[in-house]
N, C-alpha and C positions, 0 to 999 in steps of 0.2 A: 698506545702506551709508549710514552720514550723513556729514554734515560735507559734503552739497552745497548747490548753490544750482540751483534746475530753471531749464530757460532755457528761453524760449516765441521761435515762428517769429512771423512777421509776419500768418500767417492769421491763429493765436492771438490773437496781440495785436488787431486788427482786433475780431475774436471780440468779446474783450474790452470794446474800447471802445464797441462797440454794447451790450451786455449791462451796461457800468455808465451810459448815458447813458440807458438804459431805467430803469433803481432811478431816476433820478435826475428822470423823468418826461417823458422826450423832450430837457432841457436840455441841449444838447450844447456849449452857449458855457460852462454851468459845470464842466463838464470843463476845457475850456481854462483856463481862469480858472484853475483848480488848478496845470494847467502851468507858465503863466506867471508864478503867483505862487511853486510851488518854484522857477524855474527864478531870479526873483529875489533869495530866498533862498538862493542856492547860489551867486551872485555877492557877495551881502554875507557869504558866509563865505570866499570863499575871494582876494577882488579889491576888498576894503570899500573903498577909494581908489580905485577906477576912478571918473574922473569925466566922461572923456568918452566914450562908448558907440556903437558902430555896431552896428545889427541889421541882418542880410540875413536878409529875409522870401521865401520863394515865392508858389506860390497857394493850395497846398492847406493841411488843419490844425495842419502842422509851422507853417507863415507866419503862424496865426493865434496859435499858440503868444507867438511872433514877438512881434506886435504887442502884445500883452498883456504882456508882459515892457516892453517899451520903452514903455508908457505908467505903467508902475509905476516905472522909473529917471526919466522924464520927472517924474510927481508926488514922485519923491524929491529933485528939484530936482538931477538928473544931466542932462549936457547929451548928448542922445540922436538920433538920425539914424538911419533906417530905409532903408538901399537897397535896390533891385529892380530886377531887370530889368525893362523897358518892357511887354515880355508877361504879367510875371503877377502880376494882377489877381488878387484872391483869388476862387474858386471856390466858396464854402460858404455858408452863412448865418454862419455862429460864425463863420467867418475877415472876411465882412465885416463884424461888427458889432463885431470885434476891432479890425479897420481904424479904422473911425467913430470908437470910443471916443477910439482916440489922437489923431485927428485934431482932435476936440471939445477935445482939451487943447493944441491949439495945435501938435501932434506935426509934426515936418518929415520927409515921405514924398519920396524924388528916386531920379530913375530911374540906374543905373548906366552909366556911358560907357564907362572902360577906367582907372580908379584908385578907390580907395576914399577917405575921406578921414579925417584924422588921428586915432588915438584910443587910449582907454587897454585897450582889449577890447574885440572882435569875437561877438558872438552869433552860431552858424551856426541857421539857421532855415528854409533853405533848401526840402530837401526829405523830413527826417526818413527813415522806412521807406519812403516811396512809390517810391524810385528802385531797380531793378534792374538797365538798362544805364548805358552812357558818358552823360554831361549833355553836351547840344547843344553847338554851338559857342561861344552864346553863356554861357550855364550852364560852361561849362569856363574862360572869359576873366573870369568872375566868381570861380569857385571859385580860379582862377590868383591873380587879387587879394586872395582873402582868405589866404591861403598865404603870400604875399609882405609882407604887413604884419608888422613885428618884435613882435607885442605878444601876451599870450595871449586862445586861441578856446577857446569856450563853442560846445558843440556839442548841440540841443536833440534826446533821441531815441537818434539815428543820424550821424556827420558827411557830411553829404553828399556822394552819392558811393560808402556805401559800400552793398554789398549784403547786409542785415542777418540775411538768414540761410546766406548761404555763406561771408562773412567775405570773396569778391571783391570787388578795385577793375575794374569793368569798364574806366575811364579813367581820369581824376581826382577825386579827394576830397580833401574838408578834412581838414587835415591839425590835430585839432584838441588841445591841452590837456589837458581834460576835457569828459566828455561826460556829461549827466545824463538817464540814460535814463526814460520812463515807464512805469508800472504796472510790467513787466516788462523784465525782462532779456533780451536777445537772443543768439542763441547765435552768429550773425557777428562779434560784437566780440571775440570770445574763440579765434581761431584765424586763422590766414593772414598775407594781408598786411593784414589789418584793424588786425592788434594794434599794427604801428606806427606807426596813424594814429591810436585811438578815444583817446589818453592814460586819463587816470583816469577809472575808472569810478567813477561814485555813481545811486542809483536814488532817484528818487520813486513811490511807489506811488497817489498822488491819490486813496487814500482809497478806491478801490476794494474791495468787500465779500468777503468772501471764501466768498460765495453766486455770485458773478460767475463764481468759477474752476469749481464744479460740472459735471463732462463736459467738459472744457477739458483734453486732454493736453500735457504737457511735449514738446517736439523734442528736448532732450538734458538731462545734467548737469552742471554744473563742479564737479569733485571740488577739492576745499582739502586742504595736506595733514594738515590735523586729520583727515581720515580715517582716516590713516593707526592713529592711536590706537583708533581703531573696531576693528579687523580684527589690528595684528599687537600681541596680546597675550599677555603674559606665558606661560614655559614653565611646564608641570608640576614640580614638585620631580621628582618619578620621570622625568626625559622622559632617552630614550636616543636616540643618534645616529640611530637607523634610524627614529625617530619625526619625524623632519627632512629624509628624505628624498635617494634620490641621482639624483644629475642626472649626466650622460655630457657632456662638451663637445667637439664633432668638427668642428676645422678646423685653421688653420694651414698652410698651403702652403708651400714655399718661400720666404723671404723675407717671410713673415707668420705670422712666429710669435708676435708682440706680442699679434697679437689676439685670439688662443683663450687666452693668458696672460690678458686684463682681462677674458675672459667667463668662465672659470674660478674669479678672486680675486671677481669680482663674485656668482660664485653662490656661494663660501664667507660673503662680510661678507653676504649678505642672507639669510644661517642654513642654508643646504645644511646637513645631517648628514654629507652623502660626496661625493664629485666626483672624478669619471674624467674622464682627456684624453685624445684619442685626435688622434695628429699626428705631424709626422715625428718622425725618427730625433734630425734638427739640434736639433728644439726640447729635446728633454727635459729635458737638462744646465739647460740655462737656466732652464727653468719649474722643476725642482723648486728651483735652488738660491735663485730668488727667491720660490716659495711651494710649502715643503716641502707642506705639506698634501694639496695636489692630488696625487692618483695620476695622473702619466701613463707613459703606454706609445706606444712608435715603430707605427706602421700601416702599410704600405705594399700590405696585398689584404683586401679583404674580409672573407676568413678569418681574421684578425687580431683583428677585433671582436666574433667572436661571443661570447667571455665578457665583454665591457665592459654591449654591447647586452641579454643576456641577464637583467644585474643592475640595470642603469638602472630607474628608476622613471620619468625625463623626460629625453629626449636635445635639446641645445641644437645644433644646427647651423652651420653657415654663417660664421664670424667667423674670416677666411684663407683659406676654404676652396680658393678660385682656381674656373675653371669649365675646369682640364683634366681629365685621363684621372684620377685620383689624388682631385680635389673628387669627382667625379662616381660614382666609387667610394663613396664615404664616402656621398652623396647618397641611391642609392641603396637603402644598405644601412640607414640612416635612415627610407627611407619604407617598407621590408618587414618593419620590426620589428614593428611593432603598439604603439608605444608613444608616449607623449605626447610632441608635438612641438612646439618653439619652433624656427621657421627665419628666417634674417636673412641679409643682405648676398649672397653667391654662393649657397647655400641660395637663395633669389628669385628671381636670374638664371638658374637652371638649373630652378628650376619654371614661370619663365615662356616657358619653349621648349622644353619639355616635352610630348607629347599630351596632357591630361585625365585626371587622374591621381586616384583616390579619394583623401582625405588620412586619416588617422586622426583617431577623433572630436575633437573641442576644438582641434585644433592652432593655433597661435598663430603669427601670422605678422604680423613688424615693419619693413614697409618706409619706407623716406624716397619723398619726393617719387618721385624719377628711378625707384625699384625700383617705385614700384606703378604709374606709367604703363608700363611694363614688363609690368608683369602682367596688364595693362588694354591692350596695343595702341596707346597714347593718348600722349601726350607729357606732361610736367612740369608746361608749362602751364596744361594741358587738368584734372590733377590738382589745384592751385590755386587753378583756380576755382569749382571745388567740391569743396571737402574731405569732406564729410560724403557725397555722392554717390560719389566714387570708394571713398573707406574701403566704404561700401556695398556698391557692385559689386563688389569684390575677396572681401568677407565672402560675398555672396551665390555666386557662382561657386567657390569652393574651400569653402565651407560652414566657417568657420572663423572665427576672432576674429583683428580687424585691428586691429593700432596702428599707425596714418597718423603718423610722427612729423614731428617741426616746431615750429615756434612755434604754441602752441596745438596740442598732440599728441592724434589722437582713436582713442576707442578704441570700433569695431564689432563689432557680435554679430547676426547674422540672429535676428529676433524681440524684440531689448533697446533697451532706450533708449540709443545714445551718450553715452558719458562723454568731455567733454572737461578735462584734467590742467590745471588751475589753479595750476602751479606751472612753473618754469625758464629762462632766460635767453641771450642771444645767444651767449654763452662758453662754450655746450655743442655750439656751433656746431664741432668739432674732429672729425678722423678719431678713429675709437676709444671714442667715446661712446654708439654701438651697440652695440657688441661689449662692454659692462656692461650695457646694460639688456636684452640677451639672457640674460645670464647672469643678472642679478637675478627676470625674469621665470619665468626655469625654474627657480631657487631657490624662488619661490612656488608653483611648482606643485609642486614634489615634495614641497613641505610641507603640501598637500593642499587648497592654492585652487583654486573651480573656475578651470579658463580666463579669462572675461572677468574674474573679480577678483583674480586674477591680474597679467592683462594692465594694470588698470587701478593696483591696488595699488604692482605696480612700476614701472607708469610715473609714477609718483605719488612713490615712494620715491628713484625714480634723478634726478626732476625736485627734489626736494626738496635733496637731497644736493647737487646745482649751483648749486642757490642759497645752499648753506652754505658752501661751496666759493670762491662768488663774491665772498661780505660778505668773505671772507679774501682780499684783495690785488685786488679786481676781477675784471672778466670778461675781458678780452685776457689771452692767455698759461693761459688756465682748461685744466689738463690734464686727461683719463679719470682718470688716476692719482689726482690729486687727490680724486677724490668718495670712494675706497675706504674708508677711515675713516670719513666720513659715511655711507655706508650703512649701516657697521652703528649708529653713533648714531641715525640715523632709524628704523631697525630697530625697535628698542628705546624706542619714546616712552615709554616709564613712566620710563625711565632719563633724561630730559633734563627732566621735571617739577624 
């Protein structure tokens, strides 16, 4: 699959920097130099009238980053000031000879009290990748001042604060702008509550060789949806319905009959050839009169389903299902099929209180936050703070492909690289927004993706569609309903060239 970008953890990176400061003959200050000089290029692109400057330095290589930046605004005749807390003294050889340098230029180095002082942009310089918990108290009363300043922050790396390969704020973090990462991309800025702090990303790659990455594995991918264009291509002249596959959609409970209606319309706009509903009696009138297409039928025992289940290629779960006597029915009869499964919302809750159940090979399972610390024993939080972790343990324990959804929605496979969806917006933040990417997902599978590309594709197509969605009238008020038309335009990328 292309149309990614591989994203390295911080061992990686680390890796990395050792392995180019090696080509480079031990020089580890001309690494930096590199830094500091994208990182001053990235300010005269984007802030060319900043003329007064504060950099917050730490101690480590981030801080000498730091100092190298603010002696090149310094000799650009920008009026520059370097805070730090009173503690950190730089730590390295290349961070103090980064210090020196600026200093030799007449550079103004002051310790931090509890304000920062006037300027037109803030460098965060801080503590780049090196920090994984909460920054001390006084590190938080610092990070608090840069935060508080009206002006935009330049965040060098990582902003600090954040922890760059789970995408957790263990405390506080800069809350920055833009952040211009080095050599590599990091997969924390691209998932949790990372994303509402890292602002734009932009990378410098420092000229690193690309002998450097040799034996160097990726930790995930960010799929863009030009993928999309990769994977769902053009029908055959000849293609007949049954070459599209039929998906079963079984939920709906009383008083939730909306949402086996938007996982049923969603597995027709993303190319189902057929699609069965199996749901109450109430629903039917309504779902066929707003989408004749869907075959449904009223359920109410088990026996009810055995020709729906029978002809299903991919049976989609869970979207209304309730977790009484009547879901649990349906639930059941779901997991004795032997047939490929997509399970979501009450689907979840009723397999994570469950005994230990075998699942059917590939089955796909799309919980939010709340559903898979559920299925984990764990709480919300706990899920959070490590996204990539929990997506894990959920994949590894039910042996199945997980989409952790969210901001930054990820998608796990036992033995695959993570793929995280590089597409969607706060305005899909709605009830109902599951209950289509269930249905888009087992549209993809009955059109004969495996699972995780599948899982990935549609979360890629249904993240795509809400951002189409969005440029039309904003994100508040962004309804499920609204994507359905877009799905099937994103469907179809040859069709929007």
């Amino acid at each position: 699959m292309t149309a990614t970008l591989a994203l390295y953890d911080t061992k990686a990176a680390r890796a990395l920097d050792v392995r180019a400061t090696e080509e480079l003959g031990g020089d580890a200050f001309e690494l930096m130099r590199r830094a500091g000089r994208a990182a001053w290029h990235c300010v005269l692109r984007h802030w060319p009238n900043a003329q007064q400057i504060v950099v917050v330095c730490g101690p480590g290589n981030n801080g000498g980053d730091g100092y190298v930046f603010a002696r090149l605004a310094l000799e650009a005749g920008r009026a520059v000031r370097v805070v730090r807390l009173p503690e950190h003294s730089p730590t390295s050889e290349a961070a103090l000879r980064a210090r020196d340098e600026f200093r030799q230029r007449n550079g103004r180095i002051e310790a931090f009290v509890d304000h920062l002082p006037p300027s037109d942009l803030i460098v965060d310089a801080l503590f780049g990748i090196g920090l994984t918990r909460a920054p001390d108290a006084n590190a938080k009363v610092l990070i608090d001042a840069i935060n508080a300043m009206p002006v935009p922050r330049l965040s060098l790396d990582v902003p600090s604060g954040i922890d760059a390969d789970r995408g957790a704020v263990p405390g506080v973090a800069v809350a920055a702008s833009r952040t211009l990462e080095f050599i590599v991309p990091k997969p924390g800025l691209r998932t949790g509550p990372a994303l509402a702090l890292a602002g734009r990303l932009e990378l410098a790659e420092l000229q690193v060789s690309a002998r450097a990455f040799e034996g160097i594995e990726a930790h995930s991918a960010l799929l863009a949806p030009e993928a999309l264009r990769n994977v769902l291509r053009p029908r055959h002249r000849d293609a007949h319905k049954g070459d599209a596959g039929r998906v079963l959609c079984m939920g709906g409970d009383h008083g939730s009959g909306g949402a086996i209606v938007l996982c049923a319309e969603a597995a027709l706009r993303a190319g189902a050839g057929l699609v069965d509903v199996a749901t109450r009696e109430e629903h039917v009138a309504a779902l066929l009169s707003r989408r004749p297409e869907a075959m449904a039928r009223a359920v109410e025992r088990s026996e009810d389903l055995a020709v729906q289940i029978e002809r299903a290629d991919v049976i989609a779960v869970g979207p209304g299902l309730g977790q009484g006597v009547w879901g649990r029915v349906l639930f059941g009869a779901a997991l004795g099929a032997n047939k490929s499964l997509v399970l979501d919302a009450d689907a979840l809750n009723l397999l994570a209180v469950r005994e230990p159940h075998a699942l059917p090979a590939e089955t796909v399972l799309t919980p939010h936050p709340g559903e898979a610390a559920r299925l984990l024993g764990s709480t919300s939080q706990d899920v959070q703070r490590d996204r990539f972790g929990a997506a894990q343990a959920i994949a590894e324990r039910y042996n199945a492909v997980v989409v952790l959804k969210g901001a930054g929605t990820i998608v796990v496979q036992p033995g695959r690289r993570p793929g995280i969806i590089g597409a969607g917006n706060p305005g899909m933040a709605v009830g109902g927004m599951g209950d289509l990417l269930t249905g888009v997902i087992a549209s993809l599978r009955a059109q004969a993706l495996p699972a995780f590309d599948a899982a990935c594709i549609g979360a890629l197509l249904h993240a795509a569609a809400g951002d189409d969605a969005a440029r039309d009238g904003g994100e508040r008020g962004l309804l499920p309903s609204d994507l359905l038309p877009r799905l099937r335009r994103h469907a179809n990328p040859e069709a929007m060239r």
